[in-house]
Backbone as a chain_set.jsonl record, in Angstrom:
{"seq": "XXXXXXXXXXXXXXXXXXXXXXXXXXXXXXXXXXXXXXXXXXXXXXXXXXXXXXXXXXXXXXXXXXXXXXXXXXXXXXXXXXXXXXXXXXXXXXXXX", "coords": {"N": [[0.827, -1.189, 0.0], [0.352, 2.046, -0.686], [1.791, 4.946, 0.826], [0.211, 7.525, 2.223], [1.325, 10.096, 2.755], [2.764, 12.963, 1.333], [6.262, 13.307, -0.622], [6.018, 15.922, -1.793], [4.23, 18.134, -0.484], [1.494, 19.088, -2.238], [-0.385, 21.442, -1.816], [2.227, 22.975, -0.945], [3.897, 22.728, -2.814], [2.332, 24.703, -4.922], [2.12, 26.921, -3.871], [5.131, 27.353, -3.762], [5.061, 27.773, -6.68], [3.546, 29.622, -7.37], [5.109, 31.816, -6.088], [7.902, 32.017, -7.568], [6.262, 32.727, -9.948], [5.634, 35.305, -9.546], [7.775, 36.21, -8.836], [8.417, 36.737, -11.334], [10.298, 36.354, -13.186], [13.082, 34.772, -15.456], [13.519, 31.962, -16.264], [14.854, 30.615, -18.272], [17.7, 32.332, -18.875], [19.149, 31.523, -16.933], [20.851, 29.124, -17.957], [23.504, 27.69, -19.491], [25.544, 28.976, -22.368], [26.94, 27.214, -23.585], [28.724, 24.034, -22.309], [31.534, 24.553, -22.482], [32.451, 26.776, -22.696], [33.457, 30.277, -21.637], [32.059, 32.245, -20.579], [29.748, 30.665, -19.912], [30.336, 29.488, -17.826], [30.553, 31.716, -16.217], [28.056, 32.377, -16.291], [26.821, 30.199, -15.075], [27.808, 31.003, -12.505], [26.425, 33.261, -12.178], [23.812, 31.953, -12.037], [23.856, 30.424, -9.507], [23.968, 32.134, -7.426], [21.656, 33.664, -8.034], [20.105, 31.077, -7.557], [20.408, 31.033, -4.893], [19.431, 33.186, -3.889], [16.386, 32.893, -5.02], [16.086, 30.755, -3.033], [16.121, 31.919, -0.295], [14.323, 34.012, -0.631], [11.824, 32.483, -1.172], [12.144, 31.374, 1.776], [11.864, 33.749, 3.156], [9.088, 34.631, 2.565], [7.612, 32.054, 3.414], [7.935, 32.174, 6.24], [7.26, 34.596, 6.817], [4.261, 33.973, 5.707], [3.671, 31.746, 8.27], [3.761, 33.4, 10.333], [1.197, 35.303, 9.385], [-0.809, 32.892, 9.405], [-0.328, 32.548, 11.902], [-2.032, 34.672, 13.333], [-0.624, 36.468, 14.261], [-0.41, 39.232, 13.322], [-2.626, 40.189, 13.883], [-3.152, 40.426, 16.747], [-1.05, 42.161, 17.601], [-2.041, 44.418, 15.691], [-4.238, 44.889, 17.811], [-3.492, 45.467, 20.167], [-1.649, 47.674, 19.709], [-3.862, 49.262, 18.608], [-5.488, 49.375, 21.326], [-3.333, 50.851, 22.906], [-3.253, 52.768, 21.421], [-5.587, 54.094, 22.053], [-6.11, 54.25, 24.769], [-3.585, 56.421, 24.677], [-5.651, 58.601, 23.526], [-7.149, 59.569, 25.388], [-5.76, 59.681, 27.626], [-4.786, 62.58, 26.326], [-7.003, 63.809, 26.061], [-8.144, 64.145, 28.358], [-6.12, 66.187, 29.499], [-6.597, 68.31, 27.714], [-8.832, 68.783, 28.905], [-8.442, 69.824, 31.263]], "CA": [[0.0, 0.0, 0.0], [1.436, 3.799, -0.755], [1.87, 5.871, 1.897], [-0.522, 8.684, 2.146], [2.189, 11.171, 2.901], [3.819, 13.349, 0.207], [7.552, 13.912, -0.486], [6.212, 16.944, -2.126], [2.823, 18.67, -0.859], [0.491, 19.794, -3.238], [-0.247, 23.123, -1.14], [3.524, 23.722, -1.044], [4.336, 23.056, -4.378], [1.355, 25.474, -5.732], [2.886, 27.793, -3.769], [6.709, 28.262, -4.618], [5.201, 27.901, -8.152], [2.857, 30.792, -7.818], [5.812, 32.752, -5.588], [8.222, 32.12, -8.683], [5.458, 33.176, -11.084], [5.319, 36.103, -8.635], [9.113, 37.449, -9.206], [8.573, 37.602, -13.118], [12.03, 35.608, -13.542], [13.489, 34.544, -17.066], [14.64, 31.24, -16.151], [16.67, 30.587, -19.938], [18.904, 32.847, -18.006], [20.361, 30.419, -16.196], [21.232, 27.886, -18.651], [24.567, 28.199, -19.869], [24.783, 29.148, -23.425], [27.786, 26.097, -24.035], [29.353, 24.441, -20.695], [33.094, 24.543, -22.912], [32.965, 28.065, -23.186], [33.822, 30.933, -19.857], [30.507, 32.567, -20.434], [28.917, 29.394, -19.9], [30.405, 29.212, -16.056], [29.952, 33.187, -15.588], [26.225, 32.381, -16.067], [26.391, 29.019, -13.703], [27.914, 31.462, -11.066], [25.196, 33.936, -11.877], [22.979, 31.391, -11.362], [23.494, 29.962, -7.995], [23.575, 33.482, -6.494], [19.971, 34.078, -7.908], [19.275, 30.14, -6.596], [19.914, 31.177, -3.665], [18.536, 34.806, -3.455], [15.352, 32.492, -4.253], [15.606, 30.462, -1.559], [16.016, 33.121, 0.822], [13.089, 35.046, -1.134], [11.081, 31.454, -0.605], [12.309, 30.999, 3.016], [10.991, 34.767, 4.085], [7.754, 34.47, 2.429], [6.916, 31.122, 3.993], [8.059, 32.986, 7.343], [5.801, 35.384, 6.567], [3.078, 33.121, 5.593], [3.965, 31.412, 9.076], [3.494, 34.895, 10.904], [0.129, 35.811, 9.37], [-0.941, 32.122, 9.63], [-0.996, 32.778, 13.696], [-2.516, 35.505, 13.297], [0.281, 37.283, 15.141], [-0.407, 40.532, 13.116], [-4.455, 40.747, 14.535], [-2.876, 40.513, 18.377], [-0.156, 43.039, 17.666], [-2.69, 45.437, 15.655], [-5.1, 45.257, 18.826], [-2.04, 46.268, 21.19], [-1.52, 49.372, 18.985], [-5.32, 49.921, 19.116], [-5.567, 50.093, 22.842], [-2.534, 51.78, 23.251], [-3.94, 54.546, 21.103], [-7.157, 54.261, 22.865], [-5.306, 54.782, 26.096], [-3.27, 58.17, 24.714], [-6.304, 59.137, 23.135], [-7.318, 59.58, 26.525], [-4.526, 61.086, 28.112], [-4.952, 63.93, 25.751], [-8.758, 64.521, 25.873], [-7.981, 64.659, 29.672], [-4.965, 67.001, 29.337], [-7.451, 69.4, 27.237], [-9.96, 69.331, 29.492], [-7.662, 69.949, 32.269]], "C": [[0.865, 1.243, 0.0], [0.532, 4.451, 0.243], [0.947, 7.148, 1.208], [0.485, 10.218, 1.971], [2.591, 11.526, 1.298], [5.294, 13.693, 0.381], [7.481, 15.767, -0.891], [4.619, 17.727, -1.759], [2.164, 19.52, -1.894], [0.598, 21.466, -2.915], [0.985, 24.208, -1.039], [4.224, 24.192, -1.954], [3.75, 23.682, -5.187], [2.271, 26.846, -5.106], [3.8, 28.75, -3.865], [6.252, 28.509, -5.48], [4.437, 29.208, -7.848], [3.92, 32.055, -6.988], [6.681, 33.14, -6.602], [7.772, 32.608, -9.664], [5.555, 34.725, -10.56], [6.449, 37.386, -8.831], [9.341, 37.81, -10.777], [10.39, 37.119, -13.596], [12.387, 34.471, -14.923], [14.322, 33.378, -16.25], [15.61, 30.392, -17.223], [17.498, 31.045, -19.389], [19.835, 32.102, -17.4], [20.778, 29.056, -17.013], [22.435, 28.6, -19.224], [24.785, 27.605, -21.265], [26.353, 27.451, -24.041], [28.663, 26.05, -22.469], [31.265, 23.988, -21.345], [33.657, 26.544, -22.312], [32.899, 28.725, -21.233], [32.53, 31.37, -19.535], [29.441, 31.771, -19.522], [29.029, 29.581, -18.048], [30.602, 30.378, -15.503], [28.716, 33.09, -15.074], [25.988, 31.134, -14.665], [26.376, 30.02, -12.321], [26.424, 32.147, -10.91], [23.839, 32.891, -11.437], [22.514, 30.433, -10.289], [23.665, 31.034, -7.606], [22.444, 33.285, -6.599], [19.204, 32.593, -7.3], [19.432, 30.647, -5.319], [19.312, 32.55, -2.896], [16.861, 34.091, -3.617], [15.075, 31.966, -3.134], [15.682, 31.225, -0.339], [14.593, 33.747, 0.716], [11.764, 33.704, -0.121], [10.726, 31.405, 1.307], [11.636, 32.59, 3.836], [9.692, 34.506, 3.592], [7.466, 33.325, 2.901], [7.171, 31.552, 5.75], [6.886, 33.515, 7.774], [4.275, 35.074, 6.346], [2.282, 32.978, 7.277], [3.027, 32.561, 10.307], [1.789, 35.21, 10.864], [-0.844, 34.57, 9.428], [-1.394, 31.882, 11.446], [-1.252, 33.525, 14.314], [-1.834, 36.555, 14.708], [0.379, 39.179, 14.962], [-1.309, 41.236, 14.122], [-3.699, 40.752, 15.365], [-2.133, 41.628, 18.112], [-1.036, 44.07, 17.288], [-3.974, 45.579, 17.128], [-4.389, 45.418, 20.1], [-2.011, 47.535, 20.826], [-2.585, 49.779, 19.193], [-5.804, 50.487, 20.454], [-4.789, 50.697, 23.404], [-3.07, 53.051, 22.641], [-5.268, 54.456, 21.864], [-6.882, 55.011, 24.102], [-4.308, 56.481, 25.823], [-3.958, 59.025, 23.994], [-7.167, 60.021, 24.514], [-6.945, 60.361, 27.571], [-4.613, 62.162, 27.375], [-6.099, 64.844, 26.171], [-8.556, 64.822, 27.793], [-6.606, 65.945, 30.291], [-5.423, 68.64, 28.599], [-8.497, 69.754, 27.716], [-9.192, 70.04, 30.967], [-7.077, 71.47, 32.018]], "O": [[1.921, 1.367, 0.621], [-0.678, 4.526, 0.456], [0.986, 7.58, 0.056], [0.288, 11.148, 1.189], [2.702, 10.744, 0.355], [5.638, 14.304, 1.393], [8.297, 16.633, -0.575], [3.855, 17.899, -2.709], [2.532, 20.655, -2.196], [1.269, 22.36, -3.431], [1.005, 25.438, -1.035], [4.857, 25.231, -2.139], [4.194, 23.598, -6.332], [2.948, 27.601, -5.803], [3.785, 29.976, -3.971], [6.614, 29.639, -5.808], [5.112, 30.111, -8.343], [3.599, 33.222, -7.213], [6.642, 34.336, -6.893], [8.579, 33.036, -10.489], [5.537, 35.476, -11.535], [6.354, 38.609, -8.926], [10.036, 38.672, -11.315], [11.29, 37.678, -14.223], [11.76, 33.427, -15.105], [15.409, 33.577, -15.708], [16.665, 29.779, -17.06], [18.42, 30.252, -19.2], [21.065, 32.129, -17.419], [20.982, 28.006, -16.405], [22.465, 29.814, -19.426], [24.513, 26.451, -21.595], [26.204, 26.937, -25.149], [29.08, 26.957, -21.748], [32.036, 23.268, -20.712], [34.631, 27.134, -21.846], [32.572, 28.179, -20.18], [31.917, 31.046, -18.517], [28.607, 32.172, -18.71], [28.107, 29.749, -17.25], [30.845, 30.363, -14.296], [28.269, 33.455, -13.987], [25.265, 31.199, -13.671], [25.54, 30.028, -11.417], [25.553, 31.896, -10.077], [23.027, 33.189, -10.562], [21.435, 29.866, -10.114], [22.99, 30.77, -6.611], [21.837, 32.795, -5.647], [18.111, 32.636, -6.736], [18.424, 30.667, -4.614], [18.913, 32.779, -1.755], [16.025, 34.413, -2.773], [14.216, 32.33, -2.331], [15.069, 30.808, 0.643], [13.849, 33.964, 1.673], [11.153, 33.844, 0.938], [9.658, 31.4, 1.917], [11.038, 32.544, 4.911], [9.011, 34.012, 4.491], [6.247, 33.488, 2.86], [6.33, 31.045, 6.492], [5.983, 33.23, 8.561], [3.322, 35.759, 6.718], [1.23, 33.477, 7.676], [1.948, 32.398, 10.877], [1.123, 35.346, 11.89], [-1.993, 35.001, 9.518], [-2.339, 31.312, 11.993], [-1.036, 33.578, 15.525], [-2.359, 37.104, 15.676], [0.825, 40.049, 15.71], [-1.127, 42.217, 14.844], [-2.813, 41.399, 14.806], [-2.821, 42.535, 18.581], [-1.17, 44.906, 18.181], [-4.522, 46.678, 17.206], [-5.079, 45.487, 21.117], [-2.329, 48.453, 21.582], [-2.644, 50.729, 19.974], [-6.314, 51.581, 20.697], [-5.143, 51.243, 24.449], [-3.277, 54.117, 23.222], [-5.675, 55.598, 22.076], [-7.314, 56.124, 24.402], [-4.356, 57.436, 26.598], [-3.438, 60.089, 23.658], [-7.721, 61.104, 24.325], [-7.469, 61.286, 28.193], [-4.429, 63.092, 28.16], [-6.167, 66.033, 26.482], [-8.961, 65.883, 28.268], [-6.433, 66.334, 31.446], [-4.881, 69.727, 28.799], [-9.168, 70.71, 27.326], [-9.844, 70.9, 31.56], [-6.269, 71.959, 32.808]]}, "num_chains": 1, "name": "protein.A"}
Protein backbone atom coordinates (compact mmCIF):
# COMPACT_ATOMS: atom_id res chain seq x y z
CA UNK A 1 0.00 0.00 0.00
CA UNK A 2 1.44 3.80 -0.75
CA UNK A 3 1.87 5.87 1.90
CA UNK A 4 -0.52 8.68 2.15
CA UNK A 5 2.19 11.17 2.90
CA UNK A 6 3.82 13.35 0.21
CA UNK A 7 7.55 13.91 -0.49
CA UNK A 8 6.21 16.94 -2.13
CA UNK A 9 2.82 18.67 -0.86
CA UNK A 10 0.49 19.79 -3.24
CA UNK A 11 -0.25 23.12 -1.14
CA UNK A 12 3.52 23.72 -1.04
CA UNK A 13 4.34 23.06 -4.38
CA UNK A 14 1.36 25.47 -5.73
CA UNK A 15 2.89 27.79 -3.77
CA UNK A 16 6.71 28.26 -4.62
CA UNK A 17 5.20 27.90 -8.15
CA UNK A 18 2.86 30.79 -7.82
CA UNK A 19 5.81 32.75 -5.59
CA UNK A 20 8.22 32.12 -8.68
CA UNK A 21 5.46 33.18 -11.08
CA UNK A 22 5.32 36.10 -8.64
CA UNK A 23 9.11 37.45 -9.21
CA UNK A 24 8.57 37.60 -13.12
CA UNK A 25 12.03 35.61 -13.54
CA UNK A 26 13.49 34.54 -17.07
CA UNK A 27 14.64 31.24 -16.15
CA UNK A 28 16.67 30.59 -19.94
CA UNK A 29 18.90 32.85 -18.01
CA UNK A 30 20.36 30.42 -16.20
CA UNK A 31 21.23 27.89 -18.65
CA UNK A 32 24.57 28.20 -19.87
CA UNK A 33 24.78 29.15 -23.43
CA UNK A 34 27.79 26.10 -24.03
CA UNK A 35 29.35 24.44 -20.70
CA UNK A 36 33.09 24.54 -22.91
CA UNK A 37 32.97 28.06 -23.19
CA UNK A 38 33.82 30.93 -19.86
CA UNK A 39 30.51 32.57 -20.43
CA UNK A 40 28.92 29.39 -19.90
CA UNK A 41 30.40 29.21 -16.06
CA UNK A 42 29.95 33.19 -15.59
CA UNK A 43 26.23 32.38 -16.07
CA UNK A 44 26.39 29.02 -13.70
CA UNK A 45 27.91 31.46 -11.07
CA UNK A 46 25.20 33.94 -11.88
CA UNK A 47 22.98 31.39 -11.36
CA UNK A 48 23.49 29.96 -8.00
CA UNK A 49 23.58 33.48 -6.49
CA UNK A 50 19.97 34.08 -7.91
CA UNK A 51 19.28 30.14 -6.60
CA UNK A 52 19.91 31.18 -3.67
CA UNK A 53 18.54 34.81 -3.46
CA UNK A 54 15.35 32.49 -4.25
CA UNK A 55 15.61 30.46 -1.56
CA UNK A 56 16.02 33.12 0.82
CA UNK A 57 13.09 35.05 -1.13
CA UNK A 58 11.08 31.45 -0.60
CA UNK A 59 12.31 31.00 3.02
CA UNK A 60 10.99 34.77 4.09
CA UNK A 61 7.75 34.47 2.43
CA UNK A 62 6.92 31.12 3.99
CA UNK A 63 8.06 32.99 7.34
CA UNK A 64 5.80 35.38 6.57
CA UNK A 65 3.08 33.12 5.59
CA UNK A 66 3.96 31.41 9.08
CA UNK A 67 3.49 34.89 10.90
CA UNK A 68 0.13 35.81 9.37
CA UNK A 69 -0.94 32.12 9.63
CA UNK A 70 -1.00 32.78 13.70
CA UNK A 71 -2.52 35.50 13.30
CA UNK A 72 0.28 37.28 15.14
CA UNK A 73 -0.41 40.53 13.12
CA UNK A 74 -4.46 40.75 14.54
CA UNK A 75 -2.88 40.51 18.38
CA UNK A 76 -0.16 43.04 17.67
CA UNK A 77 -2.69 45.44 15.66
CA UNK A 78 -5.10 45.26 18.83
CA UNK A 79 -2.04 46.27 21.19
CA UNK A 80 -1.52 49.37 18.99
CA UNK A 81 -5.32 49.92 19.12
CA UNK A 82 -5.57 50.09 22.84
CA UNK A 83 -2.53 51.78 23.25
CA UNK A 84 -3.94 54.55 21.10
CA UNK A 85 -7.16 54.26 22.87
CA UNK A 86 -5.31 54.78 26.10
CA UNK A 87 -3.27 58.17 24.71
CA UNK A 88 -6.30 59.14 23.13
CA UNK A 89 -7.32 59.58 26.53
CA UNK A 90 -4.53 61.09 28.11
CA UNK A 91 -4.95 63.93 25.75
CA UNK A 92 -8.76 64.52 25.87
CA UNK A 93 -7.98 64.66 29.67
CA UNK A 94 -4.96 67.00 29.34
CA UNK A 95 -7.45 69.40 27.24
CA UNK A 96 -9.96 69.33 29.49
CA UNK A 97 -7.66 69.95 32.27
Amino acid sequence: MASKSSPLPLTETLRDLALLRACDIDFSTFLPTSKDSPEGAANTTDADKSVQRSFEFVKEARAALKILNREEVEKQGARVEHVRGLLEDVIQGLQAA
